[in-house]
Residue frames as a rotation matrix with the C-alpha (Angstrom) as fourth column:
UNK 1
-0.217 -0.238 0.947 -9.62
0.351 0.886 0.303 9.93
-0.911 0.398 -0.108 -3.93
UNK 2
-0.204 0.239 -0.949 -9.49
-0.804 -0.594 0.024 10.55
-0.558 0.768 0.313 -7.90
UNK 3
0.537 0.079 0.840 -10.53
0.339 0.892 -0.301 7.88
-0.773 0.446 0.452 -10.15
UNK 4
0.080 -0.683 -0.726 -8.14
-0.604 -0.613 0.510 7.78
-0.793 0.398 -0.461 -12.78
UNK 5
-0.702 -0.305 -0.644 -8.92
-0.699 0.467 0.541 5.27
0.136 0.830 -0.541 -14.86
UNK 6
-0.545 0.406 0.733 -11.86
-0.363 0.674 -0.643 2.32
-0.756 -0.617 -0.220 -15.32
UNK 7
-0.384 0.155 -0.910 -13.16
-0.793 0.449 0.411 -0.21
0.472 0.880 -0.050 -17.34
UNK 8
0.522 0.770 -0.367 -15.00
-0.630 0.638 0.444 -3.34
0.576 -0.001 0.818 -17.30
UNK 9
0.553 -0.198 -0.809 -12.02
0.358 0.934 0.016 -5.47
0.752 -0.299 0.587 -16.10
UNK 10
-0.361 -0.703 -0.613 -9.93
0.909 -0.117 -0.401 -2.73
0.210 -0.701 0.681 -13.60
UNK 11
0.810 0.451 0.373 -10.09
0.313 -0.872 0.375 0.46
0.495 -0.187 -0.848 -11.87
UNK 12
-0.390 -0.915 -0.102 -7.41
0.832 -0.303 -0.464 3.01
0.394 -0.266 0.880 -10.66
UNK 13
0.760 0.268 0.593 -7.92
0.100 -0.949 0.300 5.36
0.642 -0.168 -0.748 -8.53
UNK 14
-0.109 -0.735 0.670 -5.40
0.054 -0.677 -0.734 7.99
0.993 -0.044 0.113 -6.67
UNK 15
0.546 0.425 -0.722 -5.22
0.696 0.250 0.673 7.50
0.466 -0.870 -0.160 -2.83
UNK 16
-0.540 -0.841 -0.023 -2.34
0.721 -0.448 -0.529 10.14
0.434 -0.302 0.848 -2.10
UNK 17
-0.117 0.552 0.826 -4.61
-0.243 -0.822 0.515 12.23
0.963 -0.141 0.230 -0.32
UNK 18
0.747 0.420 -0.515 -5.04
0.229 0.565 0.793 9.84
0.624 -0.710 0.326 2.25
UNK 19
0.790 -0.058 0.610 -3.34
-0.612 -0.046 0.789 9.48
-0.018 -0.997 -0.071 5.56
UNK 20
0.776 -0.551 -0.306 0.07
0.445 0.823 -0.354 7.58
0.447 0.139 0.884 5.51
UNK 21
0.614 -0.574 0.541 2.70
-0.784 -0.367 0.501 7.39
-0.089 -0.732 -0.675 8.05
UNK 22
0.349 -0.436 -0.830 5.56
0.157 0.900 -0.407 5.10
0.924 0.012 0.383 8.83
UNK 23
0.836 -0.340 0.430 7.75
-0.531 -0.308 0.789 3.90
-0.136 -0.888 -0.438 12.09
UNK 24
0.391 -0.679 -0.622 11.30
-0.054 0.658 -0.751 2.83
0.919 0.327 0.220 12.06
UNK 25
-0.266 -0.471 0.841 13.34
-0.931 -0.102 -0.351 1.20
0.252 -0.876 -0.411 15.33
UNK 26
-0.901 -0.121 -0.417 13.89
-0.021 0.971 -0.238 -1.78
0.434 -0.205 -0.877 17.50
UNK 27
-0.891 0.445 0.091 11.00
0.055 0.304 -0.951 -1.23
-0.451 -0.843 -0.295 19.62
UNK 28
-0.806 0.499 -0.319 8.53
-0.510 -0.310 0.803 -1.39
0.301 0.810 0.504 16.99
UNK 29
-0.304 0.752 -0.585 6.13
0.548 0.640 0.539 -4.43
0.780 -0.156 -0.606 18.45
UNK 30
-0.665 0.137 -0.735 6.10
0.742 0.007 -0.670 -2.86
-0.087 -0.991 -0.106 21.84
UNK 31
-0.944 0.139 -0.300 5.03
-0.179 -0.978 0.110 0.85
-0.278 0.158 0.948 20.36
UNK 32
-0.776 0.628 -0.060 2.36
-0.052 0.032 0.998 -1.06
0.629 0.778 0.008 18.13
UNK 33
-0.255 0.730 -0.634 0.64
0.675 0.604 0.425 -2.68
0.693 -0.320 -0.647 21.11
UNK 34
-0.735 -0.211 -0.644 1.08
0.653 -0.478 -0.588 0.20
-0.184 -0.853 0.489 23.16
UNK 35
-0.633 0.548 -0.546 -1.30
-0.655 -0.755 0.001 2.25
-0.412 0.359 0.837 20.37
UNK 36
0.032 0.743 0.668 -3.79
-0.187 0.661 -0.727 -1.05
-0.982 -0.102 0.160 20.31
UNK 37
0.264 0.028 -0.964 -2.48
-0.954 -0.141 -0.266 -2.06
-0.143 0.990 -0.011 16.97
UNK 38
0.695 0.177 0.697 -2.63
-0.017 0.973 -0.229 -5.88
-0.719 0.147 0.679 16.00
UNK 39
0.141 -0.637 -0.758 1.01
-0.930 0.178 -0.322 -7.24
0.340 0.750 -0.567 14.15
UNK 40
0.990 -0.115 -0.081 2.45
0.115 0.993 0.004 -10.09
0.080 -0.013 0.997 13.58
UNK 41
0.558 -0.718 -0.416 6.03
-0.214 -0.609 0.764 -10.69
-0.802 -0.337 -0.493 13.55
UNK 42
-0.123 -0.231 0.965 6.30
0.920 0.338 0.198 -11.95
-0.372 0.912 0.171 9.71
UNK 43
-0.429 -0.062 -0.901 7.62
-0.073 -0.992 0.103 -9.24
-0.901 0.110 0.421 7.67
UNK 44
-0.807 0.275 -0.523 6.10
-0.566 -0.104 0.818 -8.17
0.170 0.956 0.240 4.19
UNK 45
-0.482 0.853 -0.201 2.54
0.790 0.522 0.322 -8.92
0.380 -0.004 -0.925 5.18
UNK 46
-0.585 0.392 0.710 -0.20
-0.594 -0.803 -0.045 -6.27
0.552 -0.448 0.703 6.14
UNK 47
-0.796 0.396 -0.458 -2.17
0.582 0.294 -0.758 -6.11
-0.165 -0.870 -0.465 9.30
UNK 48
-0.116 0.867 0.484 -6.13
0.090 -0.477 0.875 -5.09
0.989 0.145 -0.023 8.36
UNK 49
-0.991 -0.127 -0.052 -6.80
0.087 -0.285 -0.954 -3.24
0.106 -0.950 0.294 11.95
UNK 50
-0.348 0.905 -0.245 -10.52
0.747 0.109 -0.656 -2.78
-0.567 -0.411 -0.714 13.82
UNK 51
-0.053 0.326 -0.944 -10.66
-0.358 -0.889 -0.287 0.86
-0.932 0.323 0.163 12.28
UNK 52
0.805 0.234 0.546 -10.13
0.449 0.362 -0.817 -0.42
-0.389 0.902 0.186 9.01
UNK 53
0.221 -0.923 -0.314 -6.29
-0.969 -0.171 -0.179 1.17
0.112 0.344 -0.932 8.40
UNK 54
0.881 -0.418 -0.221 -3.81
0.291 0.849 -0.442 -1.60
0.372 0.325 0.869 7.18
UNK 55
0.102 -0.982 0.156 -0.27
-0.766 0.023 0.643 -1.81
-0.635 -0.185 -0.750 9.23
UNK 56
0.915 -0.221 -0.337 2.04
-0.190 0.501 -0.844 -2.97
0.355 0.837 0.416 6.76
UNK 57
0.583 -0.804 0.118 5.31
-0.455 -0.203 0.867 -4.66
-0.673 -0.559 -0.484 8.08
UNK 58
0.964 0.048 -0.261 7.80
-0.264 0.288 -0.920 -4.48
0.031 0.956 0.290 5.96
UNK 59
-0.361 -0.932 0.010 11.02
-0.384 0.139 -0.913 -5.23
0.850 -0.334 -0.408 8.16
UNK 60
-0.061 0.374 -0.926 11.50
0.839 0.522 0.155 -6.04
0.541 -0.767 -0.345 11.42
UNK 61
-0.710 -0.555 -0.434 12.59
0.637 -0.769 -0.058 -2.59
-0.302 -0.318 0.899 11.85
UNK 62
-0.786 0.457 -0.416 9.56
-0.525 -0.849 0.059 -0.82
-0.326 0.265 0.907 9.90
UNK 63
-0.141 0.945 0.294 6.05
0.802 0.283 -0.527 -0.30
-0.581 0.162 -0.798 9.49
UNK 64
-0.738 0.622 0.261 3.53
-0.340 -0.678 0.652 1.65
0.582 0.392 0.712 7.12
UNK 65
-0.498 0.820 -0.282 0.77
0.551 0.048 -0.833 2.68
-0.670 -0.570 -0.475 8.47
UNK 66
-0.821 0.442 0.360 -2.45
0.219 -0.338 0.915 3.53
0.527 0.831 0.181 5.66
UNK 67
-0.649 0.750 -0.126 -5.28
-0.676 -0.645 -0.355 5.36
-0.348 -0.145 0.926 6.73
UNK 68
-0.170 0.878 0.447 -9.17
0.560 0.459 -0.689 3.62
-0.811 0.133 -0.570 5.90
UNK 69
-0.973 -0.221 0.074 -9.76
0.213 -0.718 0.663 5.19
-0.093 0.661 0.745 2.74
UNK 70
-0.098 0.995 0.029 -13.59
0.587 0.034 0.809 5.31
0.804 0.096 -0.587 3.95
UNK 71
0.789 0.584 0.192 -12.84
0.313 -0.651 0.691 7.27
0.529 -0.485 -0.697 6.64
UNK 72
0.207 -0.963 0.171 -9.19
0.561 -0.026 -0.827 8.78
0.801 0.268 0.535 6.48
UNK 73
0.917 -0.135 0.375 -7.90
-0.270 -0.902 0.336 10.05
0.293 -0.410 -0.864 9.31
UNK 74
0.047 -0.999 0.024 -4.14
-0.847 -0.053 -0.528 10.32
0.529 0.004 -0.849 10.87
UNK 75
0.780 0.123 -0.614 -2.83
0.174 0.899 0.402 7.35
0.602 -0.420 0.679 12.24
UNK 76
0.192 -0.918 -0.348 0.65
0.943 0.270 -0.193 8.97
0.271 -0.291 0.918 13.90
UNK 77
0.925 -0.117 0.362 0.67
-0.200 -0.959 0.202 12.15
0.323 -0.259 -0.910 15.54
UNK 78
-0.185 -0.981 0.051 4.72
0.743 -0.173 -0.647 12.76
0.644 -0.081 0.761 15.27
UNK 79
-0.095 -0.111 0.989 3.92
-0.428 -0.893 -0.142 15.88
0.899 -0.437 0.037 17.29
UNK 80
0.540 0.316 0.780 2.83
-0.840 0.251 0.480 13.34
-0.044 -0.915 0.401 20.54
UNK 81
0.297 -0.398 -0.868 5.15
-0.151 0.878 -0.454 10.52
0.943 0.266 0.200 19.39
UNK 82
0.985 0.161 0.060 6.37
-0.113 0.346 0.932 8.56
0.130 -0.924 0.359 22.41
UNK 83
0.248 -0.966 -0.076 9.84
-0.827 -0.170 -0.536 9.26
0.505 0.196 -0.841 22.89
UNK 84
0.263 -0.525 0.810 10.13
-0.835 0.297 0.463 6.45
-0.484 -0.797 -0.360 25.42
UNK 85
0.819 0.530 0.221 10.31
-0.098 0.509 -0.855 3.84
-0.566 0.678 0.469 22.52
UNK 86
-0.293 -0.942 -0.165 13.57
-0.125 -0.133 0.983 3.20
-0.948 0.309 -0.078 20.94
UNK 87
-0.247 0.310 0.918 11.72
0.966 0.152 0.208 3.80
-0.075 0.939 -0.337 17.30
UNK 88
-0.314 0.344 -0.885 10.47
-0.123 -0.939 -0.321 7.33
-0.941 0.008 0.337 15.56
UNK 89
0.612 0.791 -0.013 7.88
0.197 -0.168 -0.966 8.54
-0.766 0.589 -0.259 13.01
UNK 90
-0.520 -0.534 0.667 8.53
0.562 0.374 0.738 8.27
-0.643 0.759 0.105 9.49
UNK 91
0.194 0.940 -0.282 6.45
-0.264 -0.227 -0.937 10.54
-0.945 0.257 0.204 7.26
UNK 92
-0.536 -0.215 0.816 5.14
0.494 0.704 0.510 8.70
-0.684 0.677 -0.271 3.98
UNK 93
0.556 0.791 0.255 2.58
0.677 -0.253 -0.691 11.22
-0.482 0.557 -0.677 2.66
UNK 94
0.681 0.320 -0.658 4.90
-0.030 -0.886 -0.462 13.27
-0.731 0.335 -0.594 1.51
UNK 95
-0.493 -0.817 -0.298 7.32
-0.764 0.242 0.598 10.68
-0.417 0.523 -0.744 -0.20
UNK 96
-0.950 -0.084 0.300 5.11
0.110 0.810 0.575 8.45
-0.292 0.580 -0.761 -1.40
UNK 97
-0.415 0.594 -0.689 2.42
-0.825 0.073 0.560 8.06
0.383 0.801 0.460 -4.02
UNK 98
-0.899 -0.431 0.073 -0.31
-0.427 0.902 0.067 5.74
-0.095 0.029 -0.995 -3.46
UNK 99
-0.566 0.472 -0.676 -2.36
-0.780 -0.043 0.624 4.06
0.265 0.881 0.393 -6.00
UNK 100
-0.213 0.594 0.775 -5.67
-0.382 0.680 -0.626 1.61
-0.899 -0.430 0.082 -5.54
UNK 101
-0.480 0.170 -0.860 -5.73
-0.773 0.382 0.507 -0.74
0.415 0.908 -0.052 -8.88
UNK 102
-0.027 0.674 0.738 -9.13
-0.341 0.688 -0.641 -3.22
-0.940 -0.269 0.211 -8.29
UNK 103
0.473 0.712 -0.518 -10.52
-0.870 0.288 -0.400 -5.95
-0.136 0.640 0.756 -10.32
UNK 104
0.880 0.233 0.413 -10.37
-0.169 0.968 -0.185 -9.37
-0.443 0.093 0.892 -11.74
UNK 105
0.712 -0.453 0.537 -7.45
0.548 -0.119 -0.828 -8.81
0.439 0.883 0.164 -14.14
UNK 106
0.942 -0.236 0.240 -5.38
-0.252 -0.967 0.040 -6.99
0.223 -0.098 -0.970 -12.10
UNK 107
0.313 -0.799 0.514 -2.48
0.047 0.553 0.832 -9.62
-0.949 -0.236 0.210 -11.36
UNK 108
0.293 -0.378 0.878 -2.42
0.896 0.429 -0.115 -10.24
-0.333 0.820 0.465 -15.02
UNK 109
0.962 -0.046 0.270 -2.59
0.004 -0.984 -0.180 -6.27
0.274 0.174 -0.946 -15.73
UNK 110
0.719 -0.695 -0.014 0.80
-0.436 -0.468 0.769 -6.06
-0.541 -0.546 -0.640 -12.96
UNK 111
0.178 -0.450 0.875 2.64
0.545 0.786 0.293 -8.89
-0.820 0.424 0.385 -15.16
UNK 112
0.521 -0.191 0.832 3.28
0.752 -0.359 -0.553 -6.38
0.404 0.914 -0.044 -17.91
UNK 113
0.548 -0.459 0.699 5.19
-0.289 -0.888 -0.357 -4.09
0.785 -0.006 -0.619 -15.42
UNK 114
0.079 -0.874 0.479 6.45
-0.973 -0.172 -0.153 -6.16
0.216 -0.454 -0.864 -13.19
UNK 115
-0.712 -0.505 -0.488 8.71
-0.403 0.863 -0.305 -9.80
0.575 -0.021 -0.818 -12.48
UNK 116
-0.638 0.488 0.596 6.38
-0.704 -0.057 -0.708 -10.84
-0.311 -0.871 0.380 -9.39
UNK 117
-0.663 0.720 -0.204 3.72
0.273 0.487 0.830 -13.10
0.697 0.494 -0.520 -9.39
UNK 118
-0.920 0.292 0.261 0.91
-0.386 -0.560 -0.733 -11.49
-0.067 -0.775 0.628 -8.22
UNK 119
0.060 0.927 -0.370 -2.00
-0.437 0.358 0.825 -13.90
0.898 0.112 0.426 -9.27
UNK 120
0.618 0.525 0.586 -4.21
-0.762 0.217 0.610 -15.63
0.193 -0.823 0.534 -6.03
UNK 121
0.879 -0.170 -0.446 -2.02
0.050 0.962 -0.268 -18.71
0.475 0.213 0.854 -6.20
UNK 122
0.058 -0.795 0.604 1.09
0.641 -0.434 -0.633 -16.66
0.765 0.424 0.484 -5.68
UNK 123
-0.738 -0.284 0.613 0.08
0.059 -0.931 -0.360 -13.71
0.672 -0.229 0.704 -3.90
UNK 124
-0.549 0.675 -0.493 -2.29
0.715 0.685 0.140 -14.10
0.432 -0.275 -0.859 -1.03
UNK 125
0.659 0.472 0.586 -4.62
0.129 -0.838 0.530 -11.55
0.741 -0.273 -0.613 0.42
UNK 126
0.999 0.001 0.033 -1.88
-0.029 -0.459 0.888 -9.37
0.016 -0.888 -0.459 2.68
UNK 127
0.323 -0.822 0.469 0.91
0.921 0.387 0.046 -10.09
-0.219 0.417 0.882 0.93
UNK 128
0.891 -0.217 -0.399 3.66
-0.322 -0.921 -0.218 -7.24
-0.320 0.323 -0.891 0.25
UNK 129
0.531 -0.687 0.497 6.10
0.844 0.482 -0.236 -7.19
-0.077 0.544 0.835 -2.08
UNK 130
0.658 -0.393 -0.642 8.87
-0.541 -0.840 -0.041 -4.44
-0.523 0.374 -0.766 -2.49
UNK 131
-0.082 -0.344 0.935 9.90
0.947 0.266 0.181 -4.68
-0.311 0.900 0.304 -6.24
UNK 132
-0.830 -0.406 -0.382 10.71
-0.141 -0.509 0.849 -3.15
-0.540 0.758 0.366 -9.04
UNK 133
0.103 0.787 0.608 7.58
0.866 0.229 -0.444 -2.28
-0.489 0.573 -0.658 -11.20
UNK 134
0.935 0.244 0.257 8.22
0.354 -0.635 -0.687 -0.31
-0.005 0.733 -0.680 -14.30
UNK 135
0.376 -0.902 0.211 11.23
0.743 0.158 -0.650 0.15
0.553 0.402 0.730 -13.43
UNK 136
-0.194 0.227 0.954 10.87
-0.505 -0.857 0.101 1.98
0.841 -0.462 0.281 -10.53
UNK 137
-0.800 -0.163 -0.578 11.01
0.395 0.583 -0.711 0.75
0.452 -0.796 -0.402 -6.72
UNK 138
-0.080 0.988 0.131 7.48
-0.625 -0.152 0.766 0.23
0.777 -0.021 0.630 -5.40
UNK 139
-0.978 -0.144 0.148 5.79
-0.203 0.798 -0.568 -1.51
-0.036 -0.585 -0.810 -2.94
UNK 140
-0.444 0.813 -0.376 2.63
-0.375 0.213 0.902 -3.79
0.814 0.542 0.210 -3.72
UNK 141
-0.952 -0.107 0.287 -0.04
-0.301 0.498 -0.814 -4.89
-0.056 -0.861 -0.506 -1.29
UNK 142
-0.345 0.884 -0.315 -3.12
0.073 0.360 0.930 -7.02
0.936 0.298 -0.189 -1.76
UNK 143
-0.909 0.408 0.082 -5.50
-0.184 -0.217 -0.959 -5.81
-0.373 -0.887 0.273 0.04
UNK 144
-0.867 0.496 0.038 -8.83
0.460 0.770 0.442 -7.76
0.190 0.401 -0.896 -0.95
UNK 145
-0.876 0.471 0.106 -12.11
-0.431 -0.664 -0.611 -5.98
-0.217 -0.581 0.784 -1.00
UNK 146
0.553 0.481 0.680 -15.01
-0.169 0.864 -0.474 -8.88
-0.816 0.147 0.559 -0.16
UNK 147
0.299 -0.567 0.768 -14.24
0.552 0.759 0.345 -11.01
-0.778 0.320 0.540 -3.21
UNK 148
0.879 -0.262 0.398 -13.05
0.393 -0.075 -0.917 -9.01
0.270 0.962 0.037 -6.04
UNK 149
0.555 -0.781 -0.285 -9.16
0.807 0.589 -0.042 -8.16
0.201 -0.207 0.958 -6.03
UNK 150
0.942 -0.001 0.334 -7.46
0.035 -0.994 -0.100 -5.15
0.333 0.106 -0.937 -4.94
UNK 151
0.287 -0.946 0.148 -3.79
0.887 0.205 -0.414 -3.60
0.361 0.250 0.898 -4.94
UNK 152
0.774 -0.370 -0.514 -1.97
-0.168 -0.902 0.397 -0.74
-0.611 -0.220 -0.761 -3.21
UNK 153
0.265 -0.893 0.364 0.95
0.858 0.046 -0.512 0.38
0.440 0.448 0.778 -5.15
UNK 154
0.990 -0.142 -0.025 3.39
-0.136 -0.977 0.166 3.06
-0.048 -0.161 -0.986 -3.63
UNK 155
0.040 -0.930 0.365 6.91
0.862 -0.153 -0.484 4.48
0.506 0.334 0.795 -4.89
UNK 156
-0.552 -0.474 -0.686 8.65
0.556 -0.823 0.121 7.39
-0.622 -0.314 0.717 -4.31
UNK 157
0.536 0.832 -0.139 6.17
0.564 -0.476 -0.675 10.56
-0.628 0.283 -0.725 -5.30
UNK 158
-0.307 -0.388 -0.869 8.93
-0.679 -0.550 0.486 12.25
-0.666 0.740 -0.095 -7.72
UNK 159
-0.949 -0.296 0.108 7.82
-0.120 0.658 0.743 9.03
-0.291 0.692 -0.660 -9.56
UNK 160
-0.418 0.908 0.007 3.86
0.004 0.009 -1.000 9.45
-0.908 -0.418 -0.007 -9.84
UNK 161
0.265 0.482 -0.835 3.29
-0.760 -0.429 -0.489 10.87
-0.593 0.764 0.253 -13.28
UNK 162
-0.372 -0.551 -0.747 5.36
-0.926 0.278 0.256 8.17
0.067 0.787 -0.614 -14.53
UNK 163
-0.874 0.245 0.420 3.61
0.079 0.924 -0.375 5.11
-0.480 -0.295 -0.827 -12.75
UNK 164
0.173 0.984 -0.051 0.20
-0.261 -0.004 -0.965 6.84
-0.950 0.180 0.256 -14.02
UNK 165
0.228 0.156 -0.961 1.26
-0.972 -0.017 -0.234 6.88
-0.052 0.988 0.148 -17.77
UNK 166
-0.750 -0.408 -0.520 2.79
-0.586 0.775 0.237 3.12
0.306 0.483 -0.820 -17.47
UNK 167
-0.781 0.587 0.213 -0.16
0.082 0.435 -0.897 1.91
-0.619 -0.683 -0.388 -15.50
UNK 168
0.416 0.702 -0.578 -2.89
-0.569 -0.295 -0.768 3.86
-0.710 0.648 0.277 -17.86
UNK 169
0.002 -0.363 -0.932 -0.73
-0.926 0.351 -0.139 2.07
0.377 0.863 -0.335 -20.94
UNK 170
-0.991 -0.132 -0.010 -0.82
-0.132 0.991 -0.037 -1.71
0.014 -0.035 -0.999 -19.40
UNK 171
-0.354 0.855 0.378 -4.65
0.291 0.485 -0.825 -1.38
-0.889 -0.182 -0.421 -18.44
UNK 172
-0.626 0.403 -0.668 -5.31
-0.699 -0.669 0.252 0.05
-0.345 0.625 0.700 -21.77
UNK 173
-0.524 0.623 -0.581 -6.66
-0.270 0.525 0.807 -3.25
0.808 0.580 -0.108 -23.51
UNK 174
-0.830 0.423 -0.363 -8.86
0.531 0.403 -0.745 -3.78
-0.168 -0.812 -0.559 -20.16
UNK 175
-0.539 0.431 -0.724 -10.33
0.155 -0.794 -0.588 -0.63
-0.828 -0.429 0.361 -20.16
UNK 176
0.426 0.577 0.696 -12.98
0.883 -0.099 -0.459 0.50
-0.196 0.810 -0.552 -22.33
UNK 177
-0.892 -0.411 0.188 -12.35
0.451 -0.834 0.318 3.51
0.026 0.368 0.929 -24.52
């Protein structure tokens, strides 16, 4: 993890180190329960798991799968995948960026880069959204840590440097200098 950025009212820090897989295919519920993994069957919502990784479904057809970022390890050996499964492994760490933006201010912070409403009213804890933020195709997921707010953001990784500089330029009047 890198902190990239903090102040009094947000914090940013760099998770792309972490662990991140996906699965696409019809047989996606069966596979999940088969590797003791807890979904639902409502897409665009994450699943917080016992380990502490988040399954994120974002189709009926696909999942992300995010690593604990307290104790990261793989969540998808593709090398042992289950062929008997009419789904297959998807790898996200190396296409996608993905950013941890905490704090009180952070809905109002996303509202300067993107259409969404991400305030509590709006946007409940587990909620995912795949939008456009910054002009750029992202996907947002409140993931709540105890009570103060928290965001995943991930895009396509040719797009990183550019989310940091539009991200670092919306939280500017948050952040302390």
């Amino acid at each position: 993890m890198i902190d990239l950025a903090s102040g009094a009212g947000l914090s940013l820090l760099d998770l792309s180190e972490l662990p991140r897989s996906g699965i696409k295919g019809e047989d996606l519920s069966s596979w999940a329960v088969s590797n003791a993994m807890t979904i639902g069957d409502a897409s665009n919502r994450a699943y917080p798991q016992s380990d502490g990784s988040l399954v994120v479904r974002l189709s009926p057809g696909e999942l992300l799968l995010l690593a604990d970022s307290s104790k990261p390890r793989d969540l998808l050996a593709e090398d042992e995948f289950q062929a008997s499964y009419k789904c297959y492994p998807v790898r996200r760490r190396d296409s996608h960026y993905w950013f941890s933006l905490c704090g009180e201010q952070s809905s109002e912070m996303f509202a300067k880069l993107c259409a969404v409403d991400l305030s509590a009213k709006s946007f409940a804890n587990h909620s995912v959204a795949q939008t456009s933020v910054a002009r750029s195709s992202a996907i947002i997921i409140r993931h709540d840590a105890g009570d103060r707010k928290h965001y995943y953001l991930l895009g396509d990784s040719s797009m990183a440097q550019y989310m940091l500089s539009c991200l670092n330029d919306a939280m500017a009047e948050y952040c302390d200098e």
